[in-house]
Backbone as JSON Lines, residues from 0, in Angstrom:
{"i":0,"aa":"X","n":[0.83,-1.19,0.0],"ca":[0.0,0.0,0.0],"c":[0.87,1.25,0.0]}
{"i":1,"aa":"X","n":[0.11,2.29,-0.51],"ca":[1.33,3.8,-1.24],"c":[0.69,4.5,0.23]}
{"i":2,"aa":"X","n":[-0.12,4.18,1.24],"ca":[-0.51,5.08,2.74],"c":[-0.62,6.37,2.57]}
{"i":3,"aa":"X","n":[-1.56,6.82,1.38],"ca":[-2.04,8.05,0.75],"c":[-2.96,8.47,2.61]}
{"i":4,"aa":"X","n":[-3.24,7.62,3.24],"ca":[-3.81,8.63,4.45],"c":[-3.79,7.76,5.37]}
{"i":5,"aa":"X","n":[-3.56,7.75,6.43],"ca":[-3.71,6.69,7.66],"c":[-4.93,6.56,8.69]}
{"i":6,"aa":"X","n":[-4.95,6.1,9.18],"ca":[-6.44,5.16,10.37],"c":[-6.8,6.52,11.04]}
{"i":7,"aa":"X","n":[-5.36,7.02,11.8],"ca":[-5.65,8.4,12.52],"c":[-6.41,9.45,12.26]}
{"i":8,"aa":"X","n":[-5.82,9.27,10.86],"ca":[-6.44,11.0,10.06],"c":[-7.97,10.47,9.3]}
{"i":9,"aa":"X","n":[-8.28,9.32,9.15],"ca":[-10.02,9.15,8.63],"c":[-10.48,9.25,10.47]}
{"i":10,"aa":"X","n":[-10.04,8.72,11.72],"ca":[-10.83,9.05,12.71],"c":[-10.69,10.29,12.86]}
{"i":11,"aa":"X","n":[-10.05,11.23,12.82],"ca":[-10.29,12.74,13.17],"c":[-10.82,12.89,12.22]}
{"i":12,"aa":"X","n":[-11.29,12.98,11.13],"ca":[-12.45,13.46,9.86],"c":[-13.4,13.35,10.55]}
{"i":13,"aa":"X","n":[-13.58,11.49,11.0],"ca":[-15.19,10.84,11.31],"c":[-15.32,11.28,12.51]}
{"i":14,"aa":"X","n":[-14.7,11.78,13.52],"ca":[-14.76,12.25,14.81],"c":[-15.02,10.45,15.73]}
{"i":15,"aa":"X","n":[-14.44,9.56,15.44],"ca":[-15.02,8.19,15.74],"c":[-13.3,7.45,16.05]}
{"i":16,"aa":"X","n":[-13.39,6.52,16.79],"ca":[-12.09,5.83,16.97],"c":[-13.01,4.21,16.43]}
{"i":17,"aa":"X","n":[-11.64,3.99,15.21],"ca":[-12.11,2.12,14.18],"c":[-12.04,1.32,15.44]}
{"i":18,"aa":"X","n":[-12.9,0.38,15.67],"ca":[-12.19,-0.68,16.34],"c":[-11.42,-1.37,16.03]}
{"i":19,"aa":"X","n":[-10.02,-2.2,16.29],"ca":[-9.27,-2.82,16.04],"c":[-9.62,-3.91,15.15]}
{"i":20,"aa":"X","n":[-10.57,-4.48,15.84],"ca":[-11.53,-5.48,14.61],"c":[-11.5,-5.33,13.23]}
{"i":21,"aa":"X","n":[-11.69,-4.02,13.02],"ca":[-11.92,-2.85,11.34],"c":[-10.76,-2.75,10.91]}
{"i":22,"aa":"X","n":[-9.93,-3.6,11.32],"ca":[-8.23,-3.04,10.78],"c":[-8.11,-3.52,9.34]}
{"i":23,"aa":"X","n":[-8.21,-5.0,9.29],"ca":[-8.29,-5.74,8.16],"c":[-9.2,-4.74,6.9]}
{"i":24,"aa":"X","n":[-10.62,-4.42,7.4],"ca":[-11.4,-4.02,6.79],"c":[-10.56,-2.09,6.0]}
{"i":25,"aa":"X","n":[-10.36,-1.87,7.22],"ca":[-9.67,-0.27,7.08],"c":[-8.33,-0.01,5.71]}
{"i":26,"aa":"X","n":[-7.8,-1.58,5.65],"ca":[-6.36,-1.52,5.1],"c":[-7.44,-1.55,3.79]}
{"i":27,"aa":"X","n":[-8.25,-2.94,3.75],"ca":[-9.08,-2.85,2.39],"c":[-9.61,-1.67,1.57]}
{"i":28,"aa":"X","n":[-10.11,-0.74,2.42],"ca":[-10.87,0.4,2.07],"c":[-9.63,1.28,1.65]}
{"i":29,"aa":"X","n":[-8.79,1.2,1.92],"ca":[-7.29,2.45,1.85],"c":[-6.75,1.75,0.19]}
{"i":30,"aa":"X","n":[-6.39,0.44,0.14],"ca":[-6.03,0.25,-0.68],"c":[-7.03,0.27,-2.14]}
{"i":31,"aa":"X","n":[-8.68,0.12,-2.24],"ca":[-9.4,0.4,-2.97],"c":[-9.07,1.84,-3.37]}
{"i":32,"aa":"X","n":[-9.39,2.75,-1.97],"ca":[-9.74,4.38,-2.67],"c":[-8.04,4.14,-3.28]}
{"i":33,"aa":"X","n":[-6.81,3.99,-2.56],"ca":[-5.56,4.53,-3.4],"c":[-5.46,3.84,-4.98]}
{"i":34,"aa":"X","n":[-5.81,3.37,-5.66],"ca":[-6.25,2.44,-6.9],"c":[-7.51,3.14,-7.76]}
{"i":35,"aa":"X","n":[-8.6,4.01,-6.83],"ca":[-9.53,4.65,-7.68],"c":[-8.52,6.03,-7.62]}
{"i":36,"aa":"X","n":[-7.84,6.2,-6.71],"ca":[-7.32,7.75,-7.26],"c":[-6.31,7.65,-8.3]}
{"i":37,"aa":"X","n":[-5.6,6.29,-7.91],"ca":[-4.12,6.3,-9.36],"c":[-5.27,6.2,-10.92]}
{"i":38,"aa":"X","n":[-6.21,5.22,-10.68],"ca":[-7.07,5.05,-12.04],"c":[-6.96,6.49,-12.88]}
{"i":39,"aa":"X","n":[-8.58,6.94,-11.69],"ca":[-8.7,8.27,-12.18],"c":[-8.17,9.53,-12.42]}
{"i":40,"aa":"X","n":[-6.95,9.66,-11.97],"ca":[-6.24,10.41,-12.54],"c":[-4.8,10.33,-13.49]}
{"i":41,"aa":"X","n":[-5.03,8.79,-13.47],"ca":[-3.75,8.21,-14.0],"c":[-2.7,8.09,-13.95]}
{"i":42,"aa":"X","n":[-2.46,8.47,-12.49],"ca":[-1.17,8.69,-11.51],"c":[-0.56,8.32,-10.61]}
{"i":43,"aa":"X","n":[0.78,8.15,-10.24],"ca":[1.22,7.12,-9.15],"c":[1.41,8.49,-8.24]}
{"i":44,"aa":"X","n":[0.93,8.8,-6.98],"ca":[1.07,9.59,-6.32],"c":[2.25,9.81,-5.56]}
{"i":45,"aa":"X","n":[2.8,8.49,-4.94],"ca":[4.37,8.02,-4.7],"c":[5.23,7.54,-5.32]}
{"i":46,"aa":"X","n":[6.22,8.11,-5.61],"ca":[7.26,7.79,-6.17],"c":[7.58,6.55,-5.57]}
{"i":47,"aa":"X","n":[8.62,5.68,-6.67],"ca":[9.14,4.69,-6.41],"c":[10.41,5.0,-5.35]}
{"i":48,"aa":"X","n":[10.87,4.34,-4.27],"ca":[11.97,4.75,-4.03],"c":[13.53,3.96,-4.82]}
{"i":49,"aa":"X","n":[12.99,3.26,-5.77],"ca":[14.53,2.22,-6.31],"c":[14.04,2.44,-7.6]}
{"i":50,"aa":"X","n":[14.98,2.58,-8.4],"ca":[14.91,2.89,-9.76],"c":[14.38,1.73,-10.71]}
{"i":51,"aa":"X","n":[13.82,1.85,-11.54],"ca":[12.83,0.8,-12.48],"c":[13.44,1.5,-14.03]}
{"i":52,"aa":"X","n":[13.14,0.23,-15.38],"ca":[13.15,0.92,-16.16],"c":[11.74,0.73,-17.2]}
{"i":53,"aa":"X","n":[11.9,1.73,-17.79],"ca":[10.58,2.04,-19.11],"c":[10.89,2.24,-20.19]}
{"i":54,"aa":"X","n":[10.34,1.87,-21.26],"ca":[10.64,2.18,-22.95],"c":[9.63,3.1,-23.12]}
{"i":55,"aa":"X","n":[10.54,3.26,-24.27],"ca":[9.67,4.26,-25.15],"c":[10.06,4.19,-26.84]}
{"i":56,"aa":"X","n":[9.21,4.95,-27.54],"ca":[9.53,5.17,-28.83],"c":[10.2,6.35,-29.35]}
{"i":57,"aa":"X","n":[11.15,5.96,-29.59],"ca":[11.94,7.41,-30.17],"c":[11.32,8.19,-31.81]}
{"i":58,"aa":"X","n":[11.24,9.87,-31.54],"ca":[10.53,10.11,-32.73],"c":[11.64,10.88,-33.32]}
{"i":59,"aa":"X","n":[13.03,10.73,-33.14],"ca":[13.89,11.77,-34.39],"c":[14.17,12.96,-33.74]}
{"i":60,"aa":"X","n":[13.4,13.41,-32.26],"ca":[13.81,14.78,-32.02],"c":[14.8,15.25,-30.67]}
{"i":61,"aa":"X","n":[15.36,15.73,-30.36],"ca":[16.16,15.92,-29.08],"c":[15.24,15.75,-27.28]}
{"i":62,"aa":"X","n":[13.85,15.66,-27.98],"ca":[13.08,15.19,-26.32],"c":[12.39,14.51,-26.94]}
{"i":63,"aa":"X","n":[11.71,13.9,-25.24],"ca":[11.14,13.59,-25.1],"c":[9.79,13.4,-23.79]}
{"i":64,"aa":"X","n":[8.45,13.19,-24.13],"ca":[7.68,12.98,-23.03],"c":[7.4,11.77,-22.84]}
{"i":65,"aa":"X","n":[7.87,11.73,-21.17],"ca":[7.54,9.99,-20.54],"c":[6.33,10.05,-19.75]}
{"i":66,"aa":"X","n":[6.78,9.28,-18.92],"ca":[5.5,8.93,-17.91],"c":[6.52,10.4,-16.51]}
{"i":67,"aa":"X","n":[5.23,10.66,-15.22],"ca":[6.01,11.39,-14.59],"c":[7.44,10.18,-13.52]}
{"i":68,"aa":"X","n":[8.25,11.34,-13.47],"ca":[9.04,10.95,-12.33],"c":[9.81,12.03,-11.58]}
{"i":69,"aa":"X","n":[10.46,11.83,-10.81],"ca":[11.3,12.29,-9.73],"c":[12.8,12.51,-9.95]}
{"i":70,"aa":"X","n":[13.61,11.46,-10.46],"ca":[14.53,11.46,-11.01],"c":[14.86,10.55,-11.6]}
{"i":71,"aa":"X","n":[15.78,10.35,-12.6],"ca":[16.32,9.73,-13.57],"c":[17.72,9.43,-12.96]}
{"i":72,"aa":"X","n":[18.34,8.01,-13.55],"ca":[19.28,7.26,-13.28],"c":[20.34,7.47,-14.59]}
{"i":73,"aa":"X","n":[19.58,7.29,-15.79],"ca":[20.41,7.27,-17.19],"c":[18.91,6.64,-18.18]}
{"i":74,"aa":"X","n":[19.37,7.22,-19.27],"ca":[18.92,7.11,-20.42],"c":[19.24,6.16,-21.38]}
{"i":75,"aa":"X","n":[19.04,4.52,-22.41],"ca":[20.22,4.15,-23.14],"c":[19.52,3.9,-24.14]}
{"i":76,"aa":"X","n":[19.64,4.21,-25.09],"ca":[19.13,4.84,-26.4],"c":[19.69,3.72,-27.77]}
{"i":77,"aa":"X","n":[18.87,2.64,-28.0],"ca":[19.43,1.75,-28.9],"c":[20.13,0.54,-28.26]}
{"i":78,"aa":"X","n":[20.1,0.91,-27.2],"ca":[20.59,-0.48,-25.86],"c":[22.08,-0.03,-26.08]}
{"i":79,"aa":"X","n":[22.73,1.18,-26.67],"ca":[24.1,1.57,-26.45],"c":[24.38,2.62,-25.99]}
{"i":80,"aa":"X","n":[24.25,4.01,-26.37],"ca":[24.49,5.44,-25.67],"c":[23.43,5.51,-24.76]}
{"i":81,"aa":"X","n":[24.65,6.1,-23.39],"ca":[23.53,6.13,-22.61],"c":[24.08,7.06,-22.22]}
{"i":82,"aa":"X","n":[22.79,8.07,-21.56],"ca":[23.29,9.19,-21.06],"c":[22.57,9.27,-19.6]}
{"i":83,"aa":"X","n":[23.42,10.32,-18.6],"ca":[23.7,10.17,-17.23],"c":[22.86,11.54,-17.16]}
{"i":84,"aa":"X","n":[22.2,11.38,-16.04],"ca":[21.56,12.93,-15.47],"c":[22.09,14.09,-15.66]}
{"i":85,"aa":"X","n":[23.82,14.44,-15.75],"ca":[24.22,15.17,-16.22],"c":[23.95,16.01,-18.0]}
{"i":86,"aa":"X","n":[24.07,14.94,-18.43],"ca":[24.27,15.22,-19.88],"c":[22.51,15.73,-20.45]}
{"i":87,"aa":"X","n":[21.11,15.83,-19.35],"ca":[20.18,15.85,-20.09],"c":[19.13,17.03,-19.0]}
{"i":88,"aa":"X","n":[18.5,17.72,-19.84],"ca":[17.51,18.97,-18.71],"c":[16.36,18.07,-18.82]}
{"i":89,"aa":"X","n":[15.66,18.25,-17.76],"ca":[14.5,17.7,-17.47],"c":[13.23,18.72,-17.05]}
{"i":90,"aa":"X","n":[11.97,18.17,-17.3],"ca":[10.98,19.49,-17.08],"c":[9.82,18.76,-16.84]}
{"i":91,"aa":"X","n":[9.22,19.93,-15.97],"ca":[9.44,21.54,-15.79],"c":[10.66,21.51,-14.54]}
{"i":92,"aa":"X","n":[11.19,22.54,-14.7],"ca":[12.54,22.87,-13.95],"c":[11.73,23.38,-12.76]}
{"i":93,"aa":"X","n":[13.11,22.49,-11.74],"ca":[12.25,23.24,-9.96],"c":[10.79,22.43,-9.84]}
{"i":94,"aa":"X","n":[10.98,21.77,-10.15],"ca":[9.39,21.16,-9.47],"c":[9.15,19.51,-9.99]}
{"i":95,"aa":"X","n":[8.33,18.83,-9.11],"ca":[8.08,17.67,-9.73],"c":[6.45,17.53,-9.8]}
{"i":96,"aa":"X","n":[5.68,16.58,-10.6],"ca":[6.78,15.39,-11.69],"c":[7.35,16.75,-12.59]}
{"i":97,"aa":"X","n":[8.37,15.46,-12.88],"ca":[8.69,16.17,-14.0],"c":[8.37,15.02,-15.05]}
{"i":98,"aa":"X","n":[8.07,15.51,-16.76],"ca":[7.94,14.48,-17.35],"c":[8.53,14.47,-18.56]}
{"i":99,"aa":"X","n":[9.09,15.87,-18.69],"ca":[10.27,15.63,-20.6],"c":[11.79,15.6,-20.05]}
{"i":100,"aa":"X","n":[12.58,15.07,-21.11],"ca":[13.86,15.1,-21.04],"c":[14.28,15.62,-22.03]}
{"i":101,"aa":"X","n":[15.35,16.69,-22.0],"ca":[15.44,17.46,-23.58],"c":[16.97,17.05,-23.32]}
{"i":102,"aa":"X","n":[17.85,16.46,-24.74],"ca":[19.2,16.4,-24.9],"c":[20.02,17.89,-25.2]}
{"i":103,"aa":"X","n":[20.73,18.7,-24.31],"ca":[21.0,19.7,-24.99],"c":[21.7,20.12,-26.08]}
{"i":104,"aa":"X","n":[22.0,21.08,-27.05],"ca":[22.47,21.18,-28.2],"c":[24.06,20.89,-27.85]}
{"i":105,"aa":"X","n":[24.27,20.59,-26.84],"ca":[26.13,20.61,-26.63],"c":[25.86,19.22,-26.62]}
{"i":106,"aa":"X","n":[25.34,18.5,-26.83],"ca":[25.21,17.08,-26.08],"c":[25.03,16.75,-27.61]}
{"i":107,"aa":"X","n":[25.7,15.84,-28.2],"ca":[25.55,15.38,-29.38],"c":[24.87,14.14,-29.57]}
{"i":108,"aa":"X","n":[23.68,13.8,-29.34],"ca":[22.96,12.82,-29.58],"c":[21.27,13.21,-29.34]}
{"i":109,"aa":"X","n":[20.17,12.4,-29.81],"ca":[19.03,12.43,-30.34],"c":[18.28,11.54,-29.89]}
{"i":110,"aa":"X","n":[16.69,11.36,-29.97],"ca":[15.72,10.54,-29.49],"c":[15.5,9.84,-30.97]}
{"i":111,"aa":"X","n":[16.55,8.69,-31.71],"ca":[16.24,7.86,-33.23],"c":[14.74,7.47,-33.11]}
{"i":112,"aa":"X","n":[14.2,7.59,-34.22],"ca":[13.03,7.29,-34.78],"c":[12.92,5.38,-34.34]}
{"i":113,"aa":"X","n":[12.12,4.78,-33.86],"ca":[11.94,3.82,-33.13],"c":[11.28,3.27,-32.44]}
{"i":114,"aa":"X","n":[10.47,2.03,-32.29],"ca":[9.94,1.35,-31.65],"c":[10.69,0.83,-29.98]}
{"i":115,"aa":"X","n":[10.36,1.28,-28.97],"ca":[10.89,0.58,-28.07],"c":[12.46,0.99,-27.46]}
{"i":116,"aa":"X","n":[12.78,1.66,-28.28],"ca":[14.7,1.74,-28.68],"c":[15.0,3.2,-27.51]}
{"i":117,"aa":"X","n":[14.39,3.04,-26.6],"ca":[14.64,4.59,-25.65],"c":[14.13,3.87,-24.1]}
{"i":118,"aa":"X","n":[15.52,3.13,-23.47],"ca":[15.25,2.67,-22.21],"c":[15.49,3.98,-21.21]}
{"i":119,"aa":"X","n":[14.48,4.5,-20.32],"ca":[14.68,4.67,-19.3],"c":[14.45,4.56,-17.99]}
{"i":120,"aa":"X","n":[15.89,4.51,-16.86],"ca":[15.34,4.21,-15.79],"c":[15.3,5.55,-14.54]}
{"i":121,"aa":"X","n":[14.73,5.47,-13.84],"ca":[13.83,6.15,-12.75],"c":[13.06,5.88,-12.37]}
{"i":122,"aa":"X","n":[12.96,6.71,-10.96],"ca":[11.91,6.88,-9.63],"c":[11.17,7.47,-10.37]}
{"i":123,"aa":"X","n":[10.1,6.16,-10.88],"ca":[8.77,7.16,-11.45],"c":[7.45,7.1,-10.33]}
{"i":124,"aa":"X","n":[7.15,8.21,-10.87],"ca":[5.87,8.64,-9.47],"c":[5.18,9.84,-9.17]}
{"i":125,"aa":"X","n":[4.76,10.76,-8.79],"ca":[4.77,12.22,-9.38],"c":[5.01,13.15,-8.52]}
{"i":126,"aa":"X","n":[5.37,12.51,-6.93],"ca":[6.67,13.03,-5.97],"c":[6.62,11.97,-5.07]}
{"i":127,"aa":"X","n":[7.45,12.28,-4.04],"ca":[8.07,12.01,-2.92],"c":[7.56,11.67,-1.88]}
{"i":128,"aa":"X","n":[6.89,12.62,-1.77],"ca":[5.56,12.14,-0.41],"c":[4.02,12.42,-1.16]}
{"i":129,"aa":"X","n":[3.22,12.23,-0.37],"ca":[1.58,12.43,-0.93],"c":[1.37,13.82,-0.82]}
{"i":130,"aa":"X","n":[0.99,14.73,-1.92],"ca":[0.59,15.61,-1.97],"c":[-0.73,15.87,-0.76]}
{"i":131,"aa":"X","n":[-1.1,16.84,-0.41],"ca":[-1.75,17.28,1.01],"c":[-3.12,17.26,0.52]}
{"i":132,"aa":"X","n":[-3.97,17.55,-1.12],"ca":[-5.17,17.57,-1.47],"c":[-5.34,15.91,-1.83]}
{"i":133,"aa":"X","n":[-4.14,15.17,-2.1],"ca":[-4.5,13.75,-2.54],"c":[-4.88,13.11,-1.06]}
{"i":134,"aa":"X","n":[-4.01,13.47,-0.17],"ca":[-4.2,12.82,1.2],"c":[-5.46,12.94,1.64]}
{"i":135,"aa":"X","n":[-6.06,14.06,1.5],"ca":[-7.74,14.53,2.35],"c":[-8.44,13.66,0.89]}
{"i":136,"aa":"X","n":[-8.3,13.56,-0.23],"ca":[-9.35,12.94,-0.95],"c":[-9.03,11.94,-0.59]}
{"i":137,"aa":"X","n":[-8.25,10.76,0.31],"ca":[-7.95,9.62,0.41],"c":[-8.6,9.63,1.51]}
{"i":138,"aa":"X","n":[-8.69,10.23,2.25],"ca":[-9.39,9.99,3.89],"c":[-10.97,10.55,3.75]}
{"i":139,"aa":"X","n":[-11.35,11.04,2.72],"ca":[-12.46,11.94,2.75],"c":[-13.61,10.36,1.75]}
{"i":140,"aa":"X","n":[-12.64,9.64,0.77],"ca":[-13.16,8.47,0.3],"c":[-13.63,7.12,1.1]}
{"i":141,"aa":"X","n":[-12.07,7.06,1.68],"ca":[-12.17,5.75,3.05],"c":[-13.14,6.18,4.31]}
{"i":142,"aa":"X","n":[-13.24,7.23,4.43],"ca":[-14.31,7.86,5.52],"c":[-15.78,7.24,5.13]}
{"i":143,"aa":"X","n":[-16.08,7.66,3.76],"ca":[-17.21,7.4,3.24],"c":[-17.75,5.88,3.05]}
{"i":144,"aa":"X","n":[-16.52,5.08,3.17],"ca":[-16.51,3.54,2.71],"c":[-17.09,3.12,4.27]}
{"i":145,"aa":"X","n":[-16.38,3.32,5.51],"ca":[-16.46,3.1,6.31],"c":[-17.92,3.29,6.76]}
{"i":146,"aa":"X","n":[-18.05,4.59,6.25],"ca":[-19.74,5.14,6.93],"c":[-20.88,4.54,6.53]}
{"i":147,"aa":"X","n":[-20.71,3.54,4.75],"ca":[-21.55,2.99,4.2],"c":[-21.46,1.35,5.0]}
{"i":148,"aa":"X","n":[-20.01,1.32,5.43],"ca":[-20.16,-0.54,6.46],"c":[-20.92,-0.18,7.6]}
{"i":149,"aa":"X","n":[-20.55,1.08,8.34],"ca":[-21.69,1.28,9.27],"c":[-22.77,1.45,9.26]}
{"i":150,"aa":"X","n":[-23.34,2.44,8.3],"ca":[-24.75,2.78,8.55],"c":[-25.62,2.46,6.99]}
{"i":151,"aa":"X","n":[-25.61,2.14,6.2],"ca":[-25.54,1.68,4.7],"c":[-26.91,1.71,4.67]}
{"i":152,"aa":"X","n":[-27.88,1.51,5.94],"ca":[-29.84,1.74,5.79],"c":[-30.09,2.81,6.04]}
{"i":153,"aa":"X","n":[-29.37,3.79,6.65],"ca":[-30.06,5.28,6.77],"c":[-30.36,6.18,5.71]}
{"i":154,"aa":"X","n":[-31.07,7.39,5.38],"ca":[-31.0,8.37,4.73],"c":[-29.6,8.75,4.19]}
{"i":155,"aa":"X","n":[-29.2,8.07,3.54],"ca":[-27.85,9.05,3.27],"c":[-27.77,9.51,1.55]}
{"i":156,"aa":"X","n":[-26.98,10.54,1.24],"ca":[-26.08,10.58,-0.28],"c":[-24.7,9.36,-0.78]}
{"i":157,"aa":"X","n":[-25.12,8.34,-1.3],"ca":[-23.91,7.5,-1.94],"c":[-23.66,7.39,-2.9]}
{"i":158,"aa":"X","n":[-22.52,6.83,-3.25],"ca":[-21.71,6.7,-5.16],"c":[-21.05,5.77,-4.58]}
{"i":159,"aa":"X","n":[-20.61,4.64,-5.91],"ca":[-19.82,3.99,-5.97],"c":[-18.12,4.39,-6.77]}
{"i":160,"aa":"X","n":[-17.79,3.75,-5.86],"ca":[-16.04,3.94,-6.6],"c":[-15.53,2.4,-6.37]}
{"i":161,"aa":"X","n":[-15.29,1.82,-7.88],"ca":[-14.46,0.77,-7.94],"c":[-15.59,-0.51,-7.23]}
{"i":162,"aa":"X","n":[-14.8,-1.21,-6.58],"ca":[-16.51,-2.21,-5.9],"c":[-17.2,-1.86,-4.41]}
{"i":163,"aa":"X","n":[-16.55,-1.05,-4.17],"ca":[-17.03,0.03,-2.8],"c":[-18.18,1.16,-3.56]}
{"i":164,"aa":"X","n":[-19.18,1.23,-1.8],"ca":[-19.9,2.59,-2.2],"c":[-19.11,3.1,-0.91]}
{"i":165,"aa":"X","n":[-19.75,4.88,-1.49],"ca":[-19.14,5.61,-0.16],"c":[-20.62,6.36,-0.13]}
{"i":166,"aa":"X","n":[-20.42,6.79,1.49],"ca":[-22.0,7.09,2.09],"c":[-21.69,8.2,3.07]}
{"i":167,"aa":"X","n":[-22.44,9.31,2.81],"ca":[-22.47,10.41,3.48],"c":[-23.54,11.07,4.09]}
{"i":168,"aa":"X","n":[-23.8,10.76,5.8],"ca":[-24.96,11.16,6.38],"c":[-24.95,12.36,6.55]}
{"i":169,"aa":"X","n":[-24.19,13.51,6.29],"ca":[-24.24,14.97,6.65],"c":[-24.01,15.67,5.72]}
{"i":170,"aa":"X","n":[-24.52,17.09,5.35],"ca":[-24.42,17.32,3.87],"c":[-23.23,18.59,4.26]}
{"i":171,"aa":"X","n":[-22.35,18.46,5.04],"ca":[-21.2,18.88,4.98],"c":[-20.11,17.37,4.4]}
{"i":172,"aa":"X","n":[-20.43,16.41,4.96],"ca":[-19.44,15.11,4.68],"c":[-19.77,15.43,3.23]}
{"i":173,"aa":"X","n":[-20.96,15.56,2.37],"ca":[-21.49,15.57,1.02],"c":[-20.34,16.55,-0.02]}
{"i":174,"aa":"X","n":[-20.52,17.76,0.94],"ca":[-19.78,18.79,0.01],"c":[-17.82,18.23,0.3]}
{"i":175,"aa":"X","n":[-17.7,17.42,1.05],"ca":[-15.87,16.76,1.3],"c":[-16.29,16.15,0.06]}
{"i":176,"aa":"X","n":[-16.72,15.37,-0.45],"ca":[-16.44,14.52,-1.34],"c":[-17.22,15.49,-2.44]}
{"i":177,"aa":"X","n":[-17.81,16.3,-2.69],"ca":[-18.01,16.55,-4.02],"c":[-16.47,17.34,-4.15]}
{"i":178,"aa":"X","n":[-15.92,17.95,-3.23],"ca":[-14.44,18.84,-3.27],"c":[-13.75,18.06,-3.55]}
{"i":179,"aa":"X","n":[-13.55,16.27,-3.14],"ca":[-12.64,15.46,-3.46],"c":[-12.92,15.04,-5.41]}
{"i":180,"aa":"X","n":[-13.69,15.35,-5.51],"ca":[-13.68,14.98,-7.23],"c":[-13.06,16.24,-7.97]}
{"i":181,"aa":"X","n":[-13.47,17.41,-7.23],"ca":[-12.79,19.05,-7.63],"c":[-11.33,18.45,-7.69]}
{"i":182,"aa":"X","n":[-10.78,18.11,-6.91],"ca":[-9.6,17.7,-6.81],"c":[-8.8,17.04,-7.68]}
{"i":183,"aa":"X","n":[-9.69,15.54,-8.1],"ca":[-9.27,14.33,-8.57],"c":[-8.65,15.12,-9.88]}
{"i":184,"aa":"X","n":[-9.87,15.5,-9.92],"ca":[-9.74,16.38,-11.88],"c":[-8.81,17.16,-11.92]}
{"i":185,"aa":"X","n":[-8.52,18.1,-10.98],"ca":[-7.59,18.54,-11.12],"c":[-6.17,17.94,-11.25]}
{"i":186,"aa":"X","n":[-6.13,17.0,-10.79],"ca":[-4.61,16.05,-10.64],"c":[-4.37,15.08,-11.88]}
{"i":187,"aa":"X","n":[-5.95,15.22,-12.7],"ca":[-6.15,13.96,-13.75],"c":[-4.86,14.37,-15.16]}
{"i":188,"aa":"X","n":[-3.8,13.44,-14.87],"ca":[-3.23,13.45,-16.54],"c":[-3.8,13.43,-17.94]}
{"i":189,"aa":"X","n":[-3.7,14.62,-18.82],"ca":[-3.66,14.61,-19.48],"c":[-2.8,13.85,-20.83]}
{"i":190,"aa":"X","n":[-3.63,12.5,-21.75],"ca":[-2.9,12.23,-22.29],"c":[-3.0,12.35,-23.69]}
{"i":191,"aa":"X","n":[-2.19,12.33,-24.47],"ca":[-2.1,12.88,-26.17],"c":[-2.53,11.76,-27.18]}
């Protein structure tokens, strides 16, 4: 589990302490909502901490756009030139994710036209720790999961996410989760 929010922080939402019993159940509900938030926005919220690698297709031009990450290890381009964090700018500068790599004009080499032929490895993920609006939509979801195992016959507002519903008896809990979709969207990758 990526622990986009912990036990603590859904009981101070719910104003309620889980019983220990609910632990099993609690990890379930954490790991559903963290899986509807990577879905729906198409994003790994935590970075990897050990480097992995990914292909790509090279199109002929000095960059390229990957998936996001954190940092890069090396680049090897044809399974022979490879280039080192030094030799390449990455963007957007000052901030993560970052998701292009541009070769600079001093740097004499290219992204060859290619299937597959552009290994790279990195901490992909789209930072370091959980962003602070992903964390409250993670506790503001599992809150709701929880409230539908508890009270699931009352009057309430529910939606489903993934094979969970989430259930909201107060129409302040209502407006947390309509803010948590404000959110989602906002974080949702755009892809080409």
């Amino acid at each position: 589990m990526k622990q986009y929010t912990s036990k603590d922080r859904v009981e101070a939402l719910m104003l309620i302490k889980i019983k220990p019993e609910w632990q099993e159940y609690f990890d379930i509900f954490l790991e559903s909502a963290e899986n509807y938030i990577d879905t729906f926005t198409g994003r790994n919220f935590v970075a990897d901490t050990e480097f992995s690698e990914k292909v790509y297709d090279g199109d002929g031009s000095r960059e390229i756009i990957i998936d996001d990450f954190v940092s890069i290890e090396k680049i090897t381009i044809n399974g022979e030139t490879v280039l080192n964090p030094d030799d390449i700018l990455t963007y957007p500068a000052n901030q993560t994710p970052k998701m292009r790599v541009v070769i600079p004009d001093e740097i004499n080499s290219y992204f060859p036209r290619g299937n597959q032929n552009i290994r790279v490895s990195a901490k992909w993920g789209y930072s370091v720790s959980v962003p602070k609006e992903i964390e409250f939509a993670a506790t503001v979801i599992v809150a709701g999961m929880i409230n539908y195992a508890y009270e699931h016959n009352s009057e309430v507002q529910a939606e489903s996410i993934d094979d969970y519903n989430v259930t909201y008896n107060r129409k302040e809990d209502w407006v947390k989760y309509e803010r948590v979709k404000e959110i989602l969207e906002k974080y949702k990758k755009i892809s080409f």
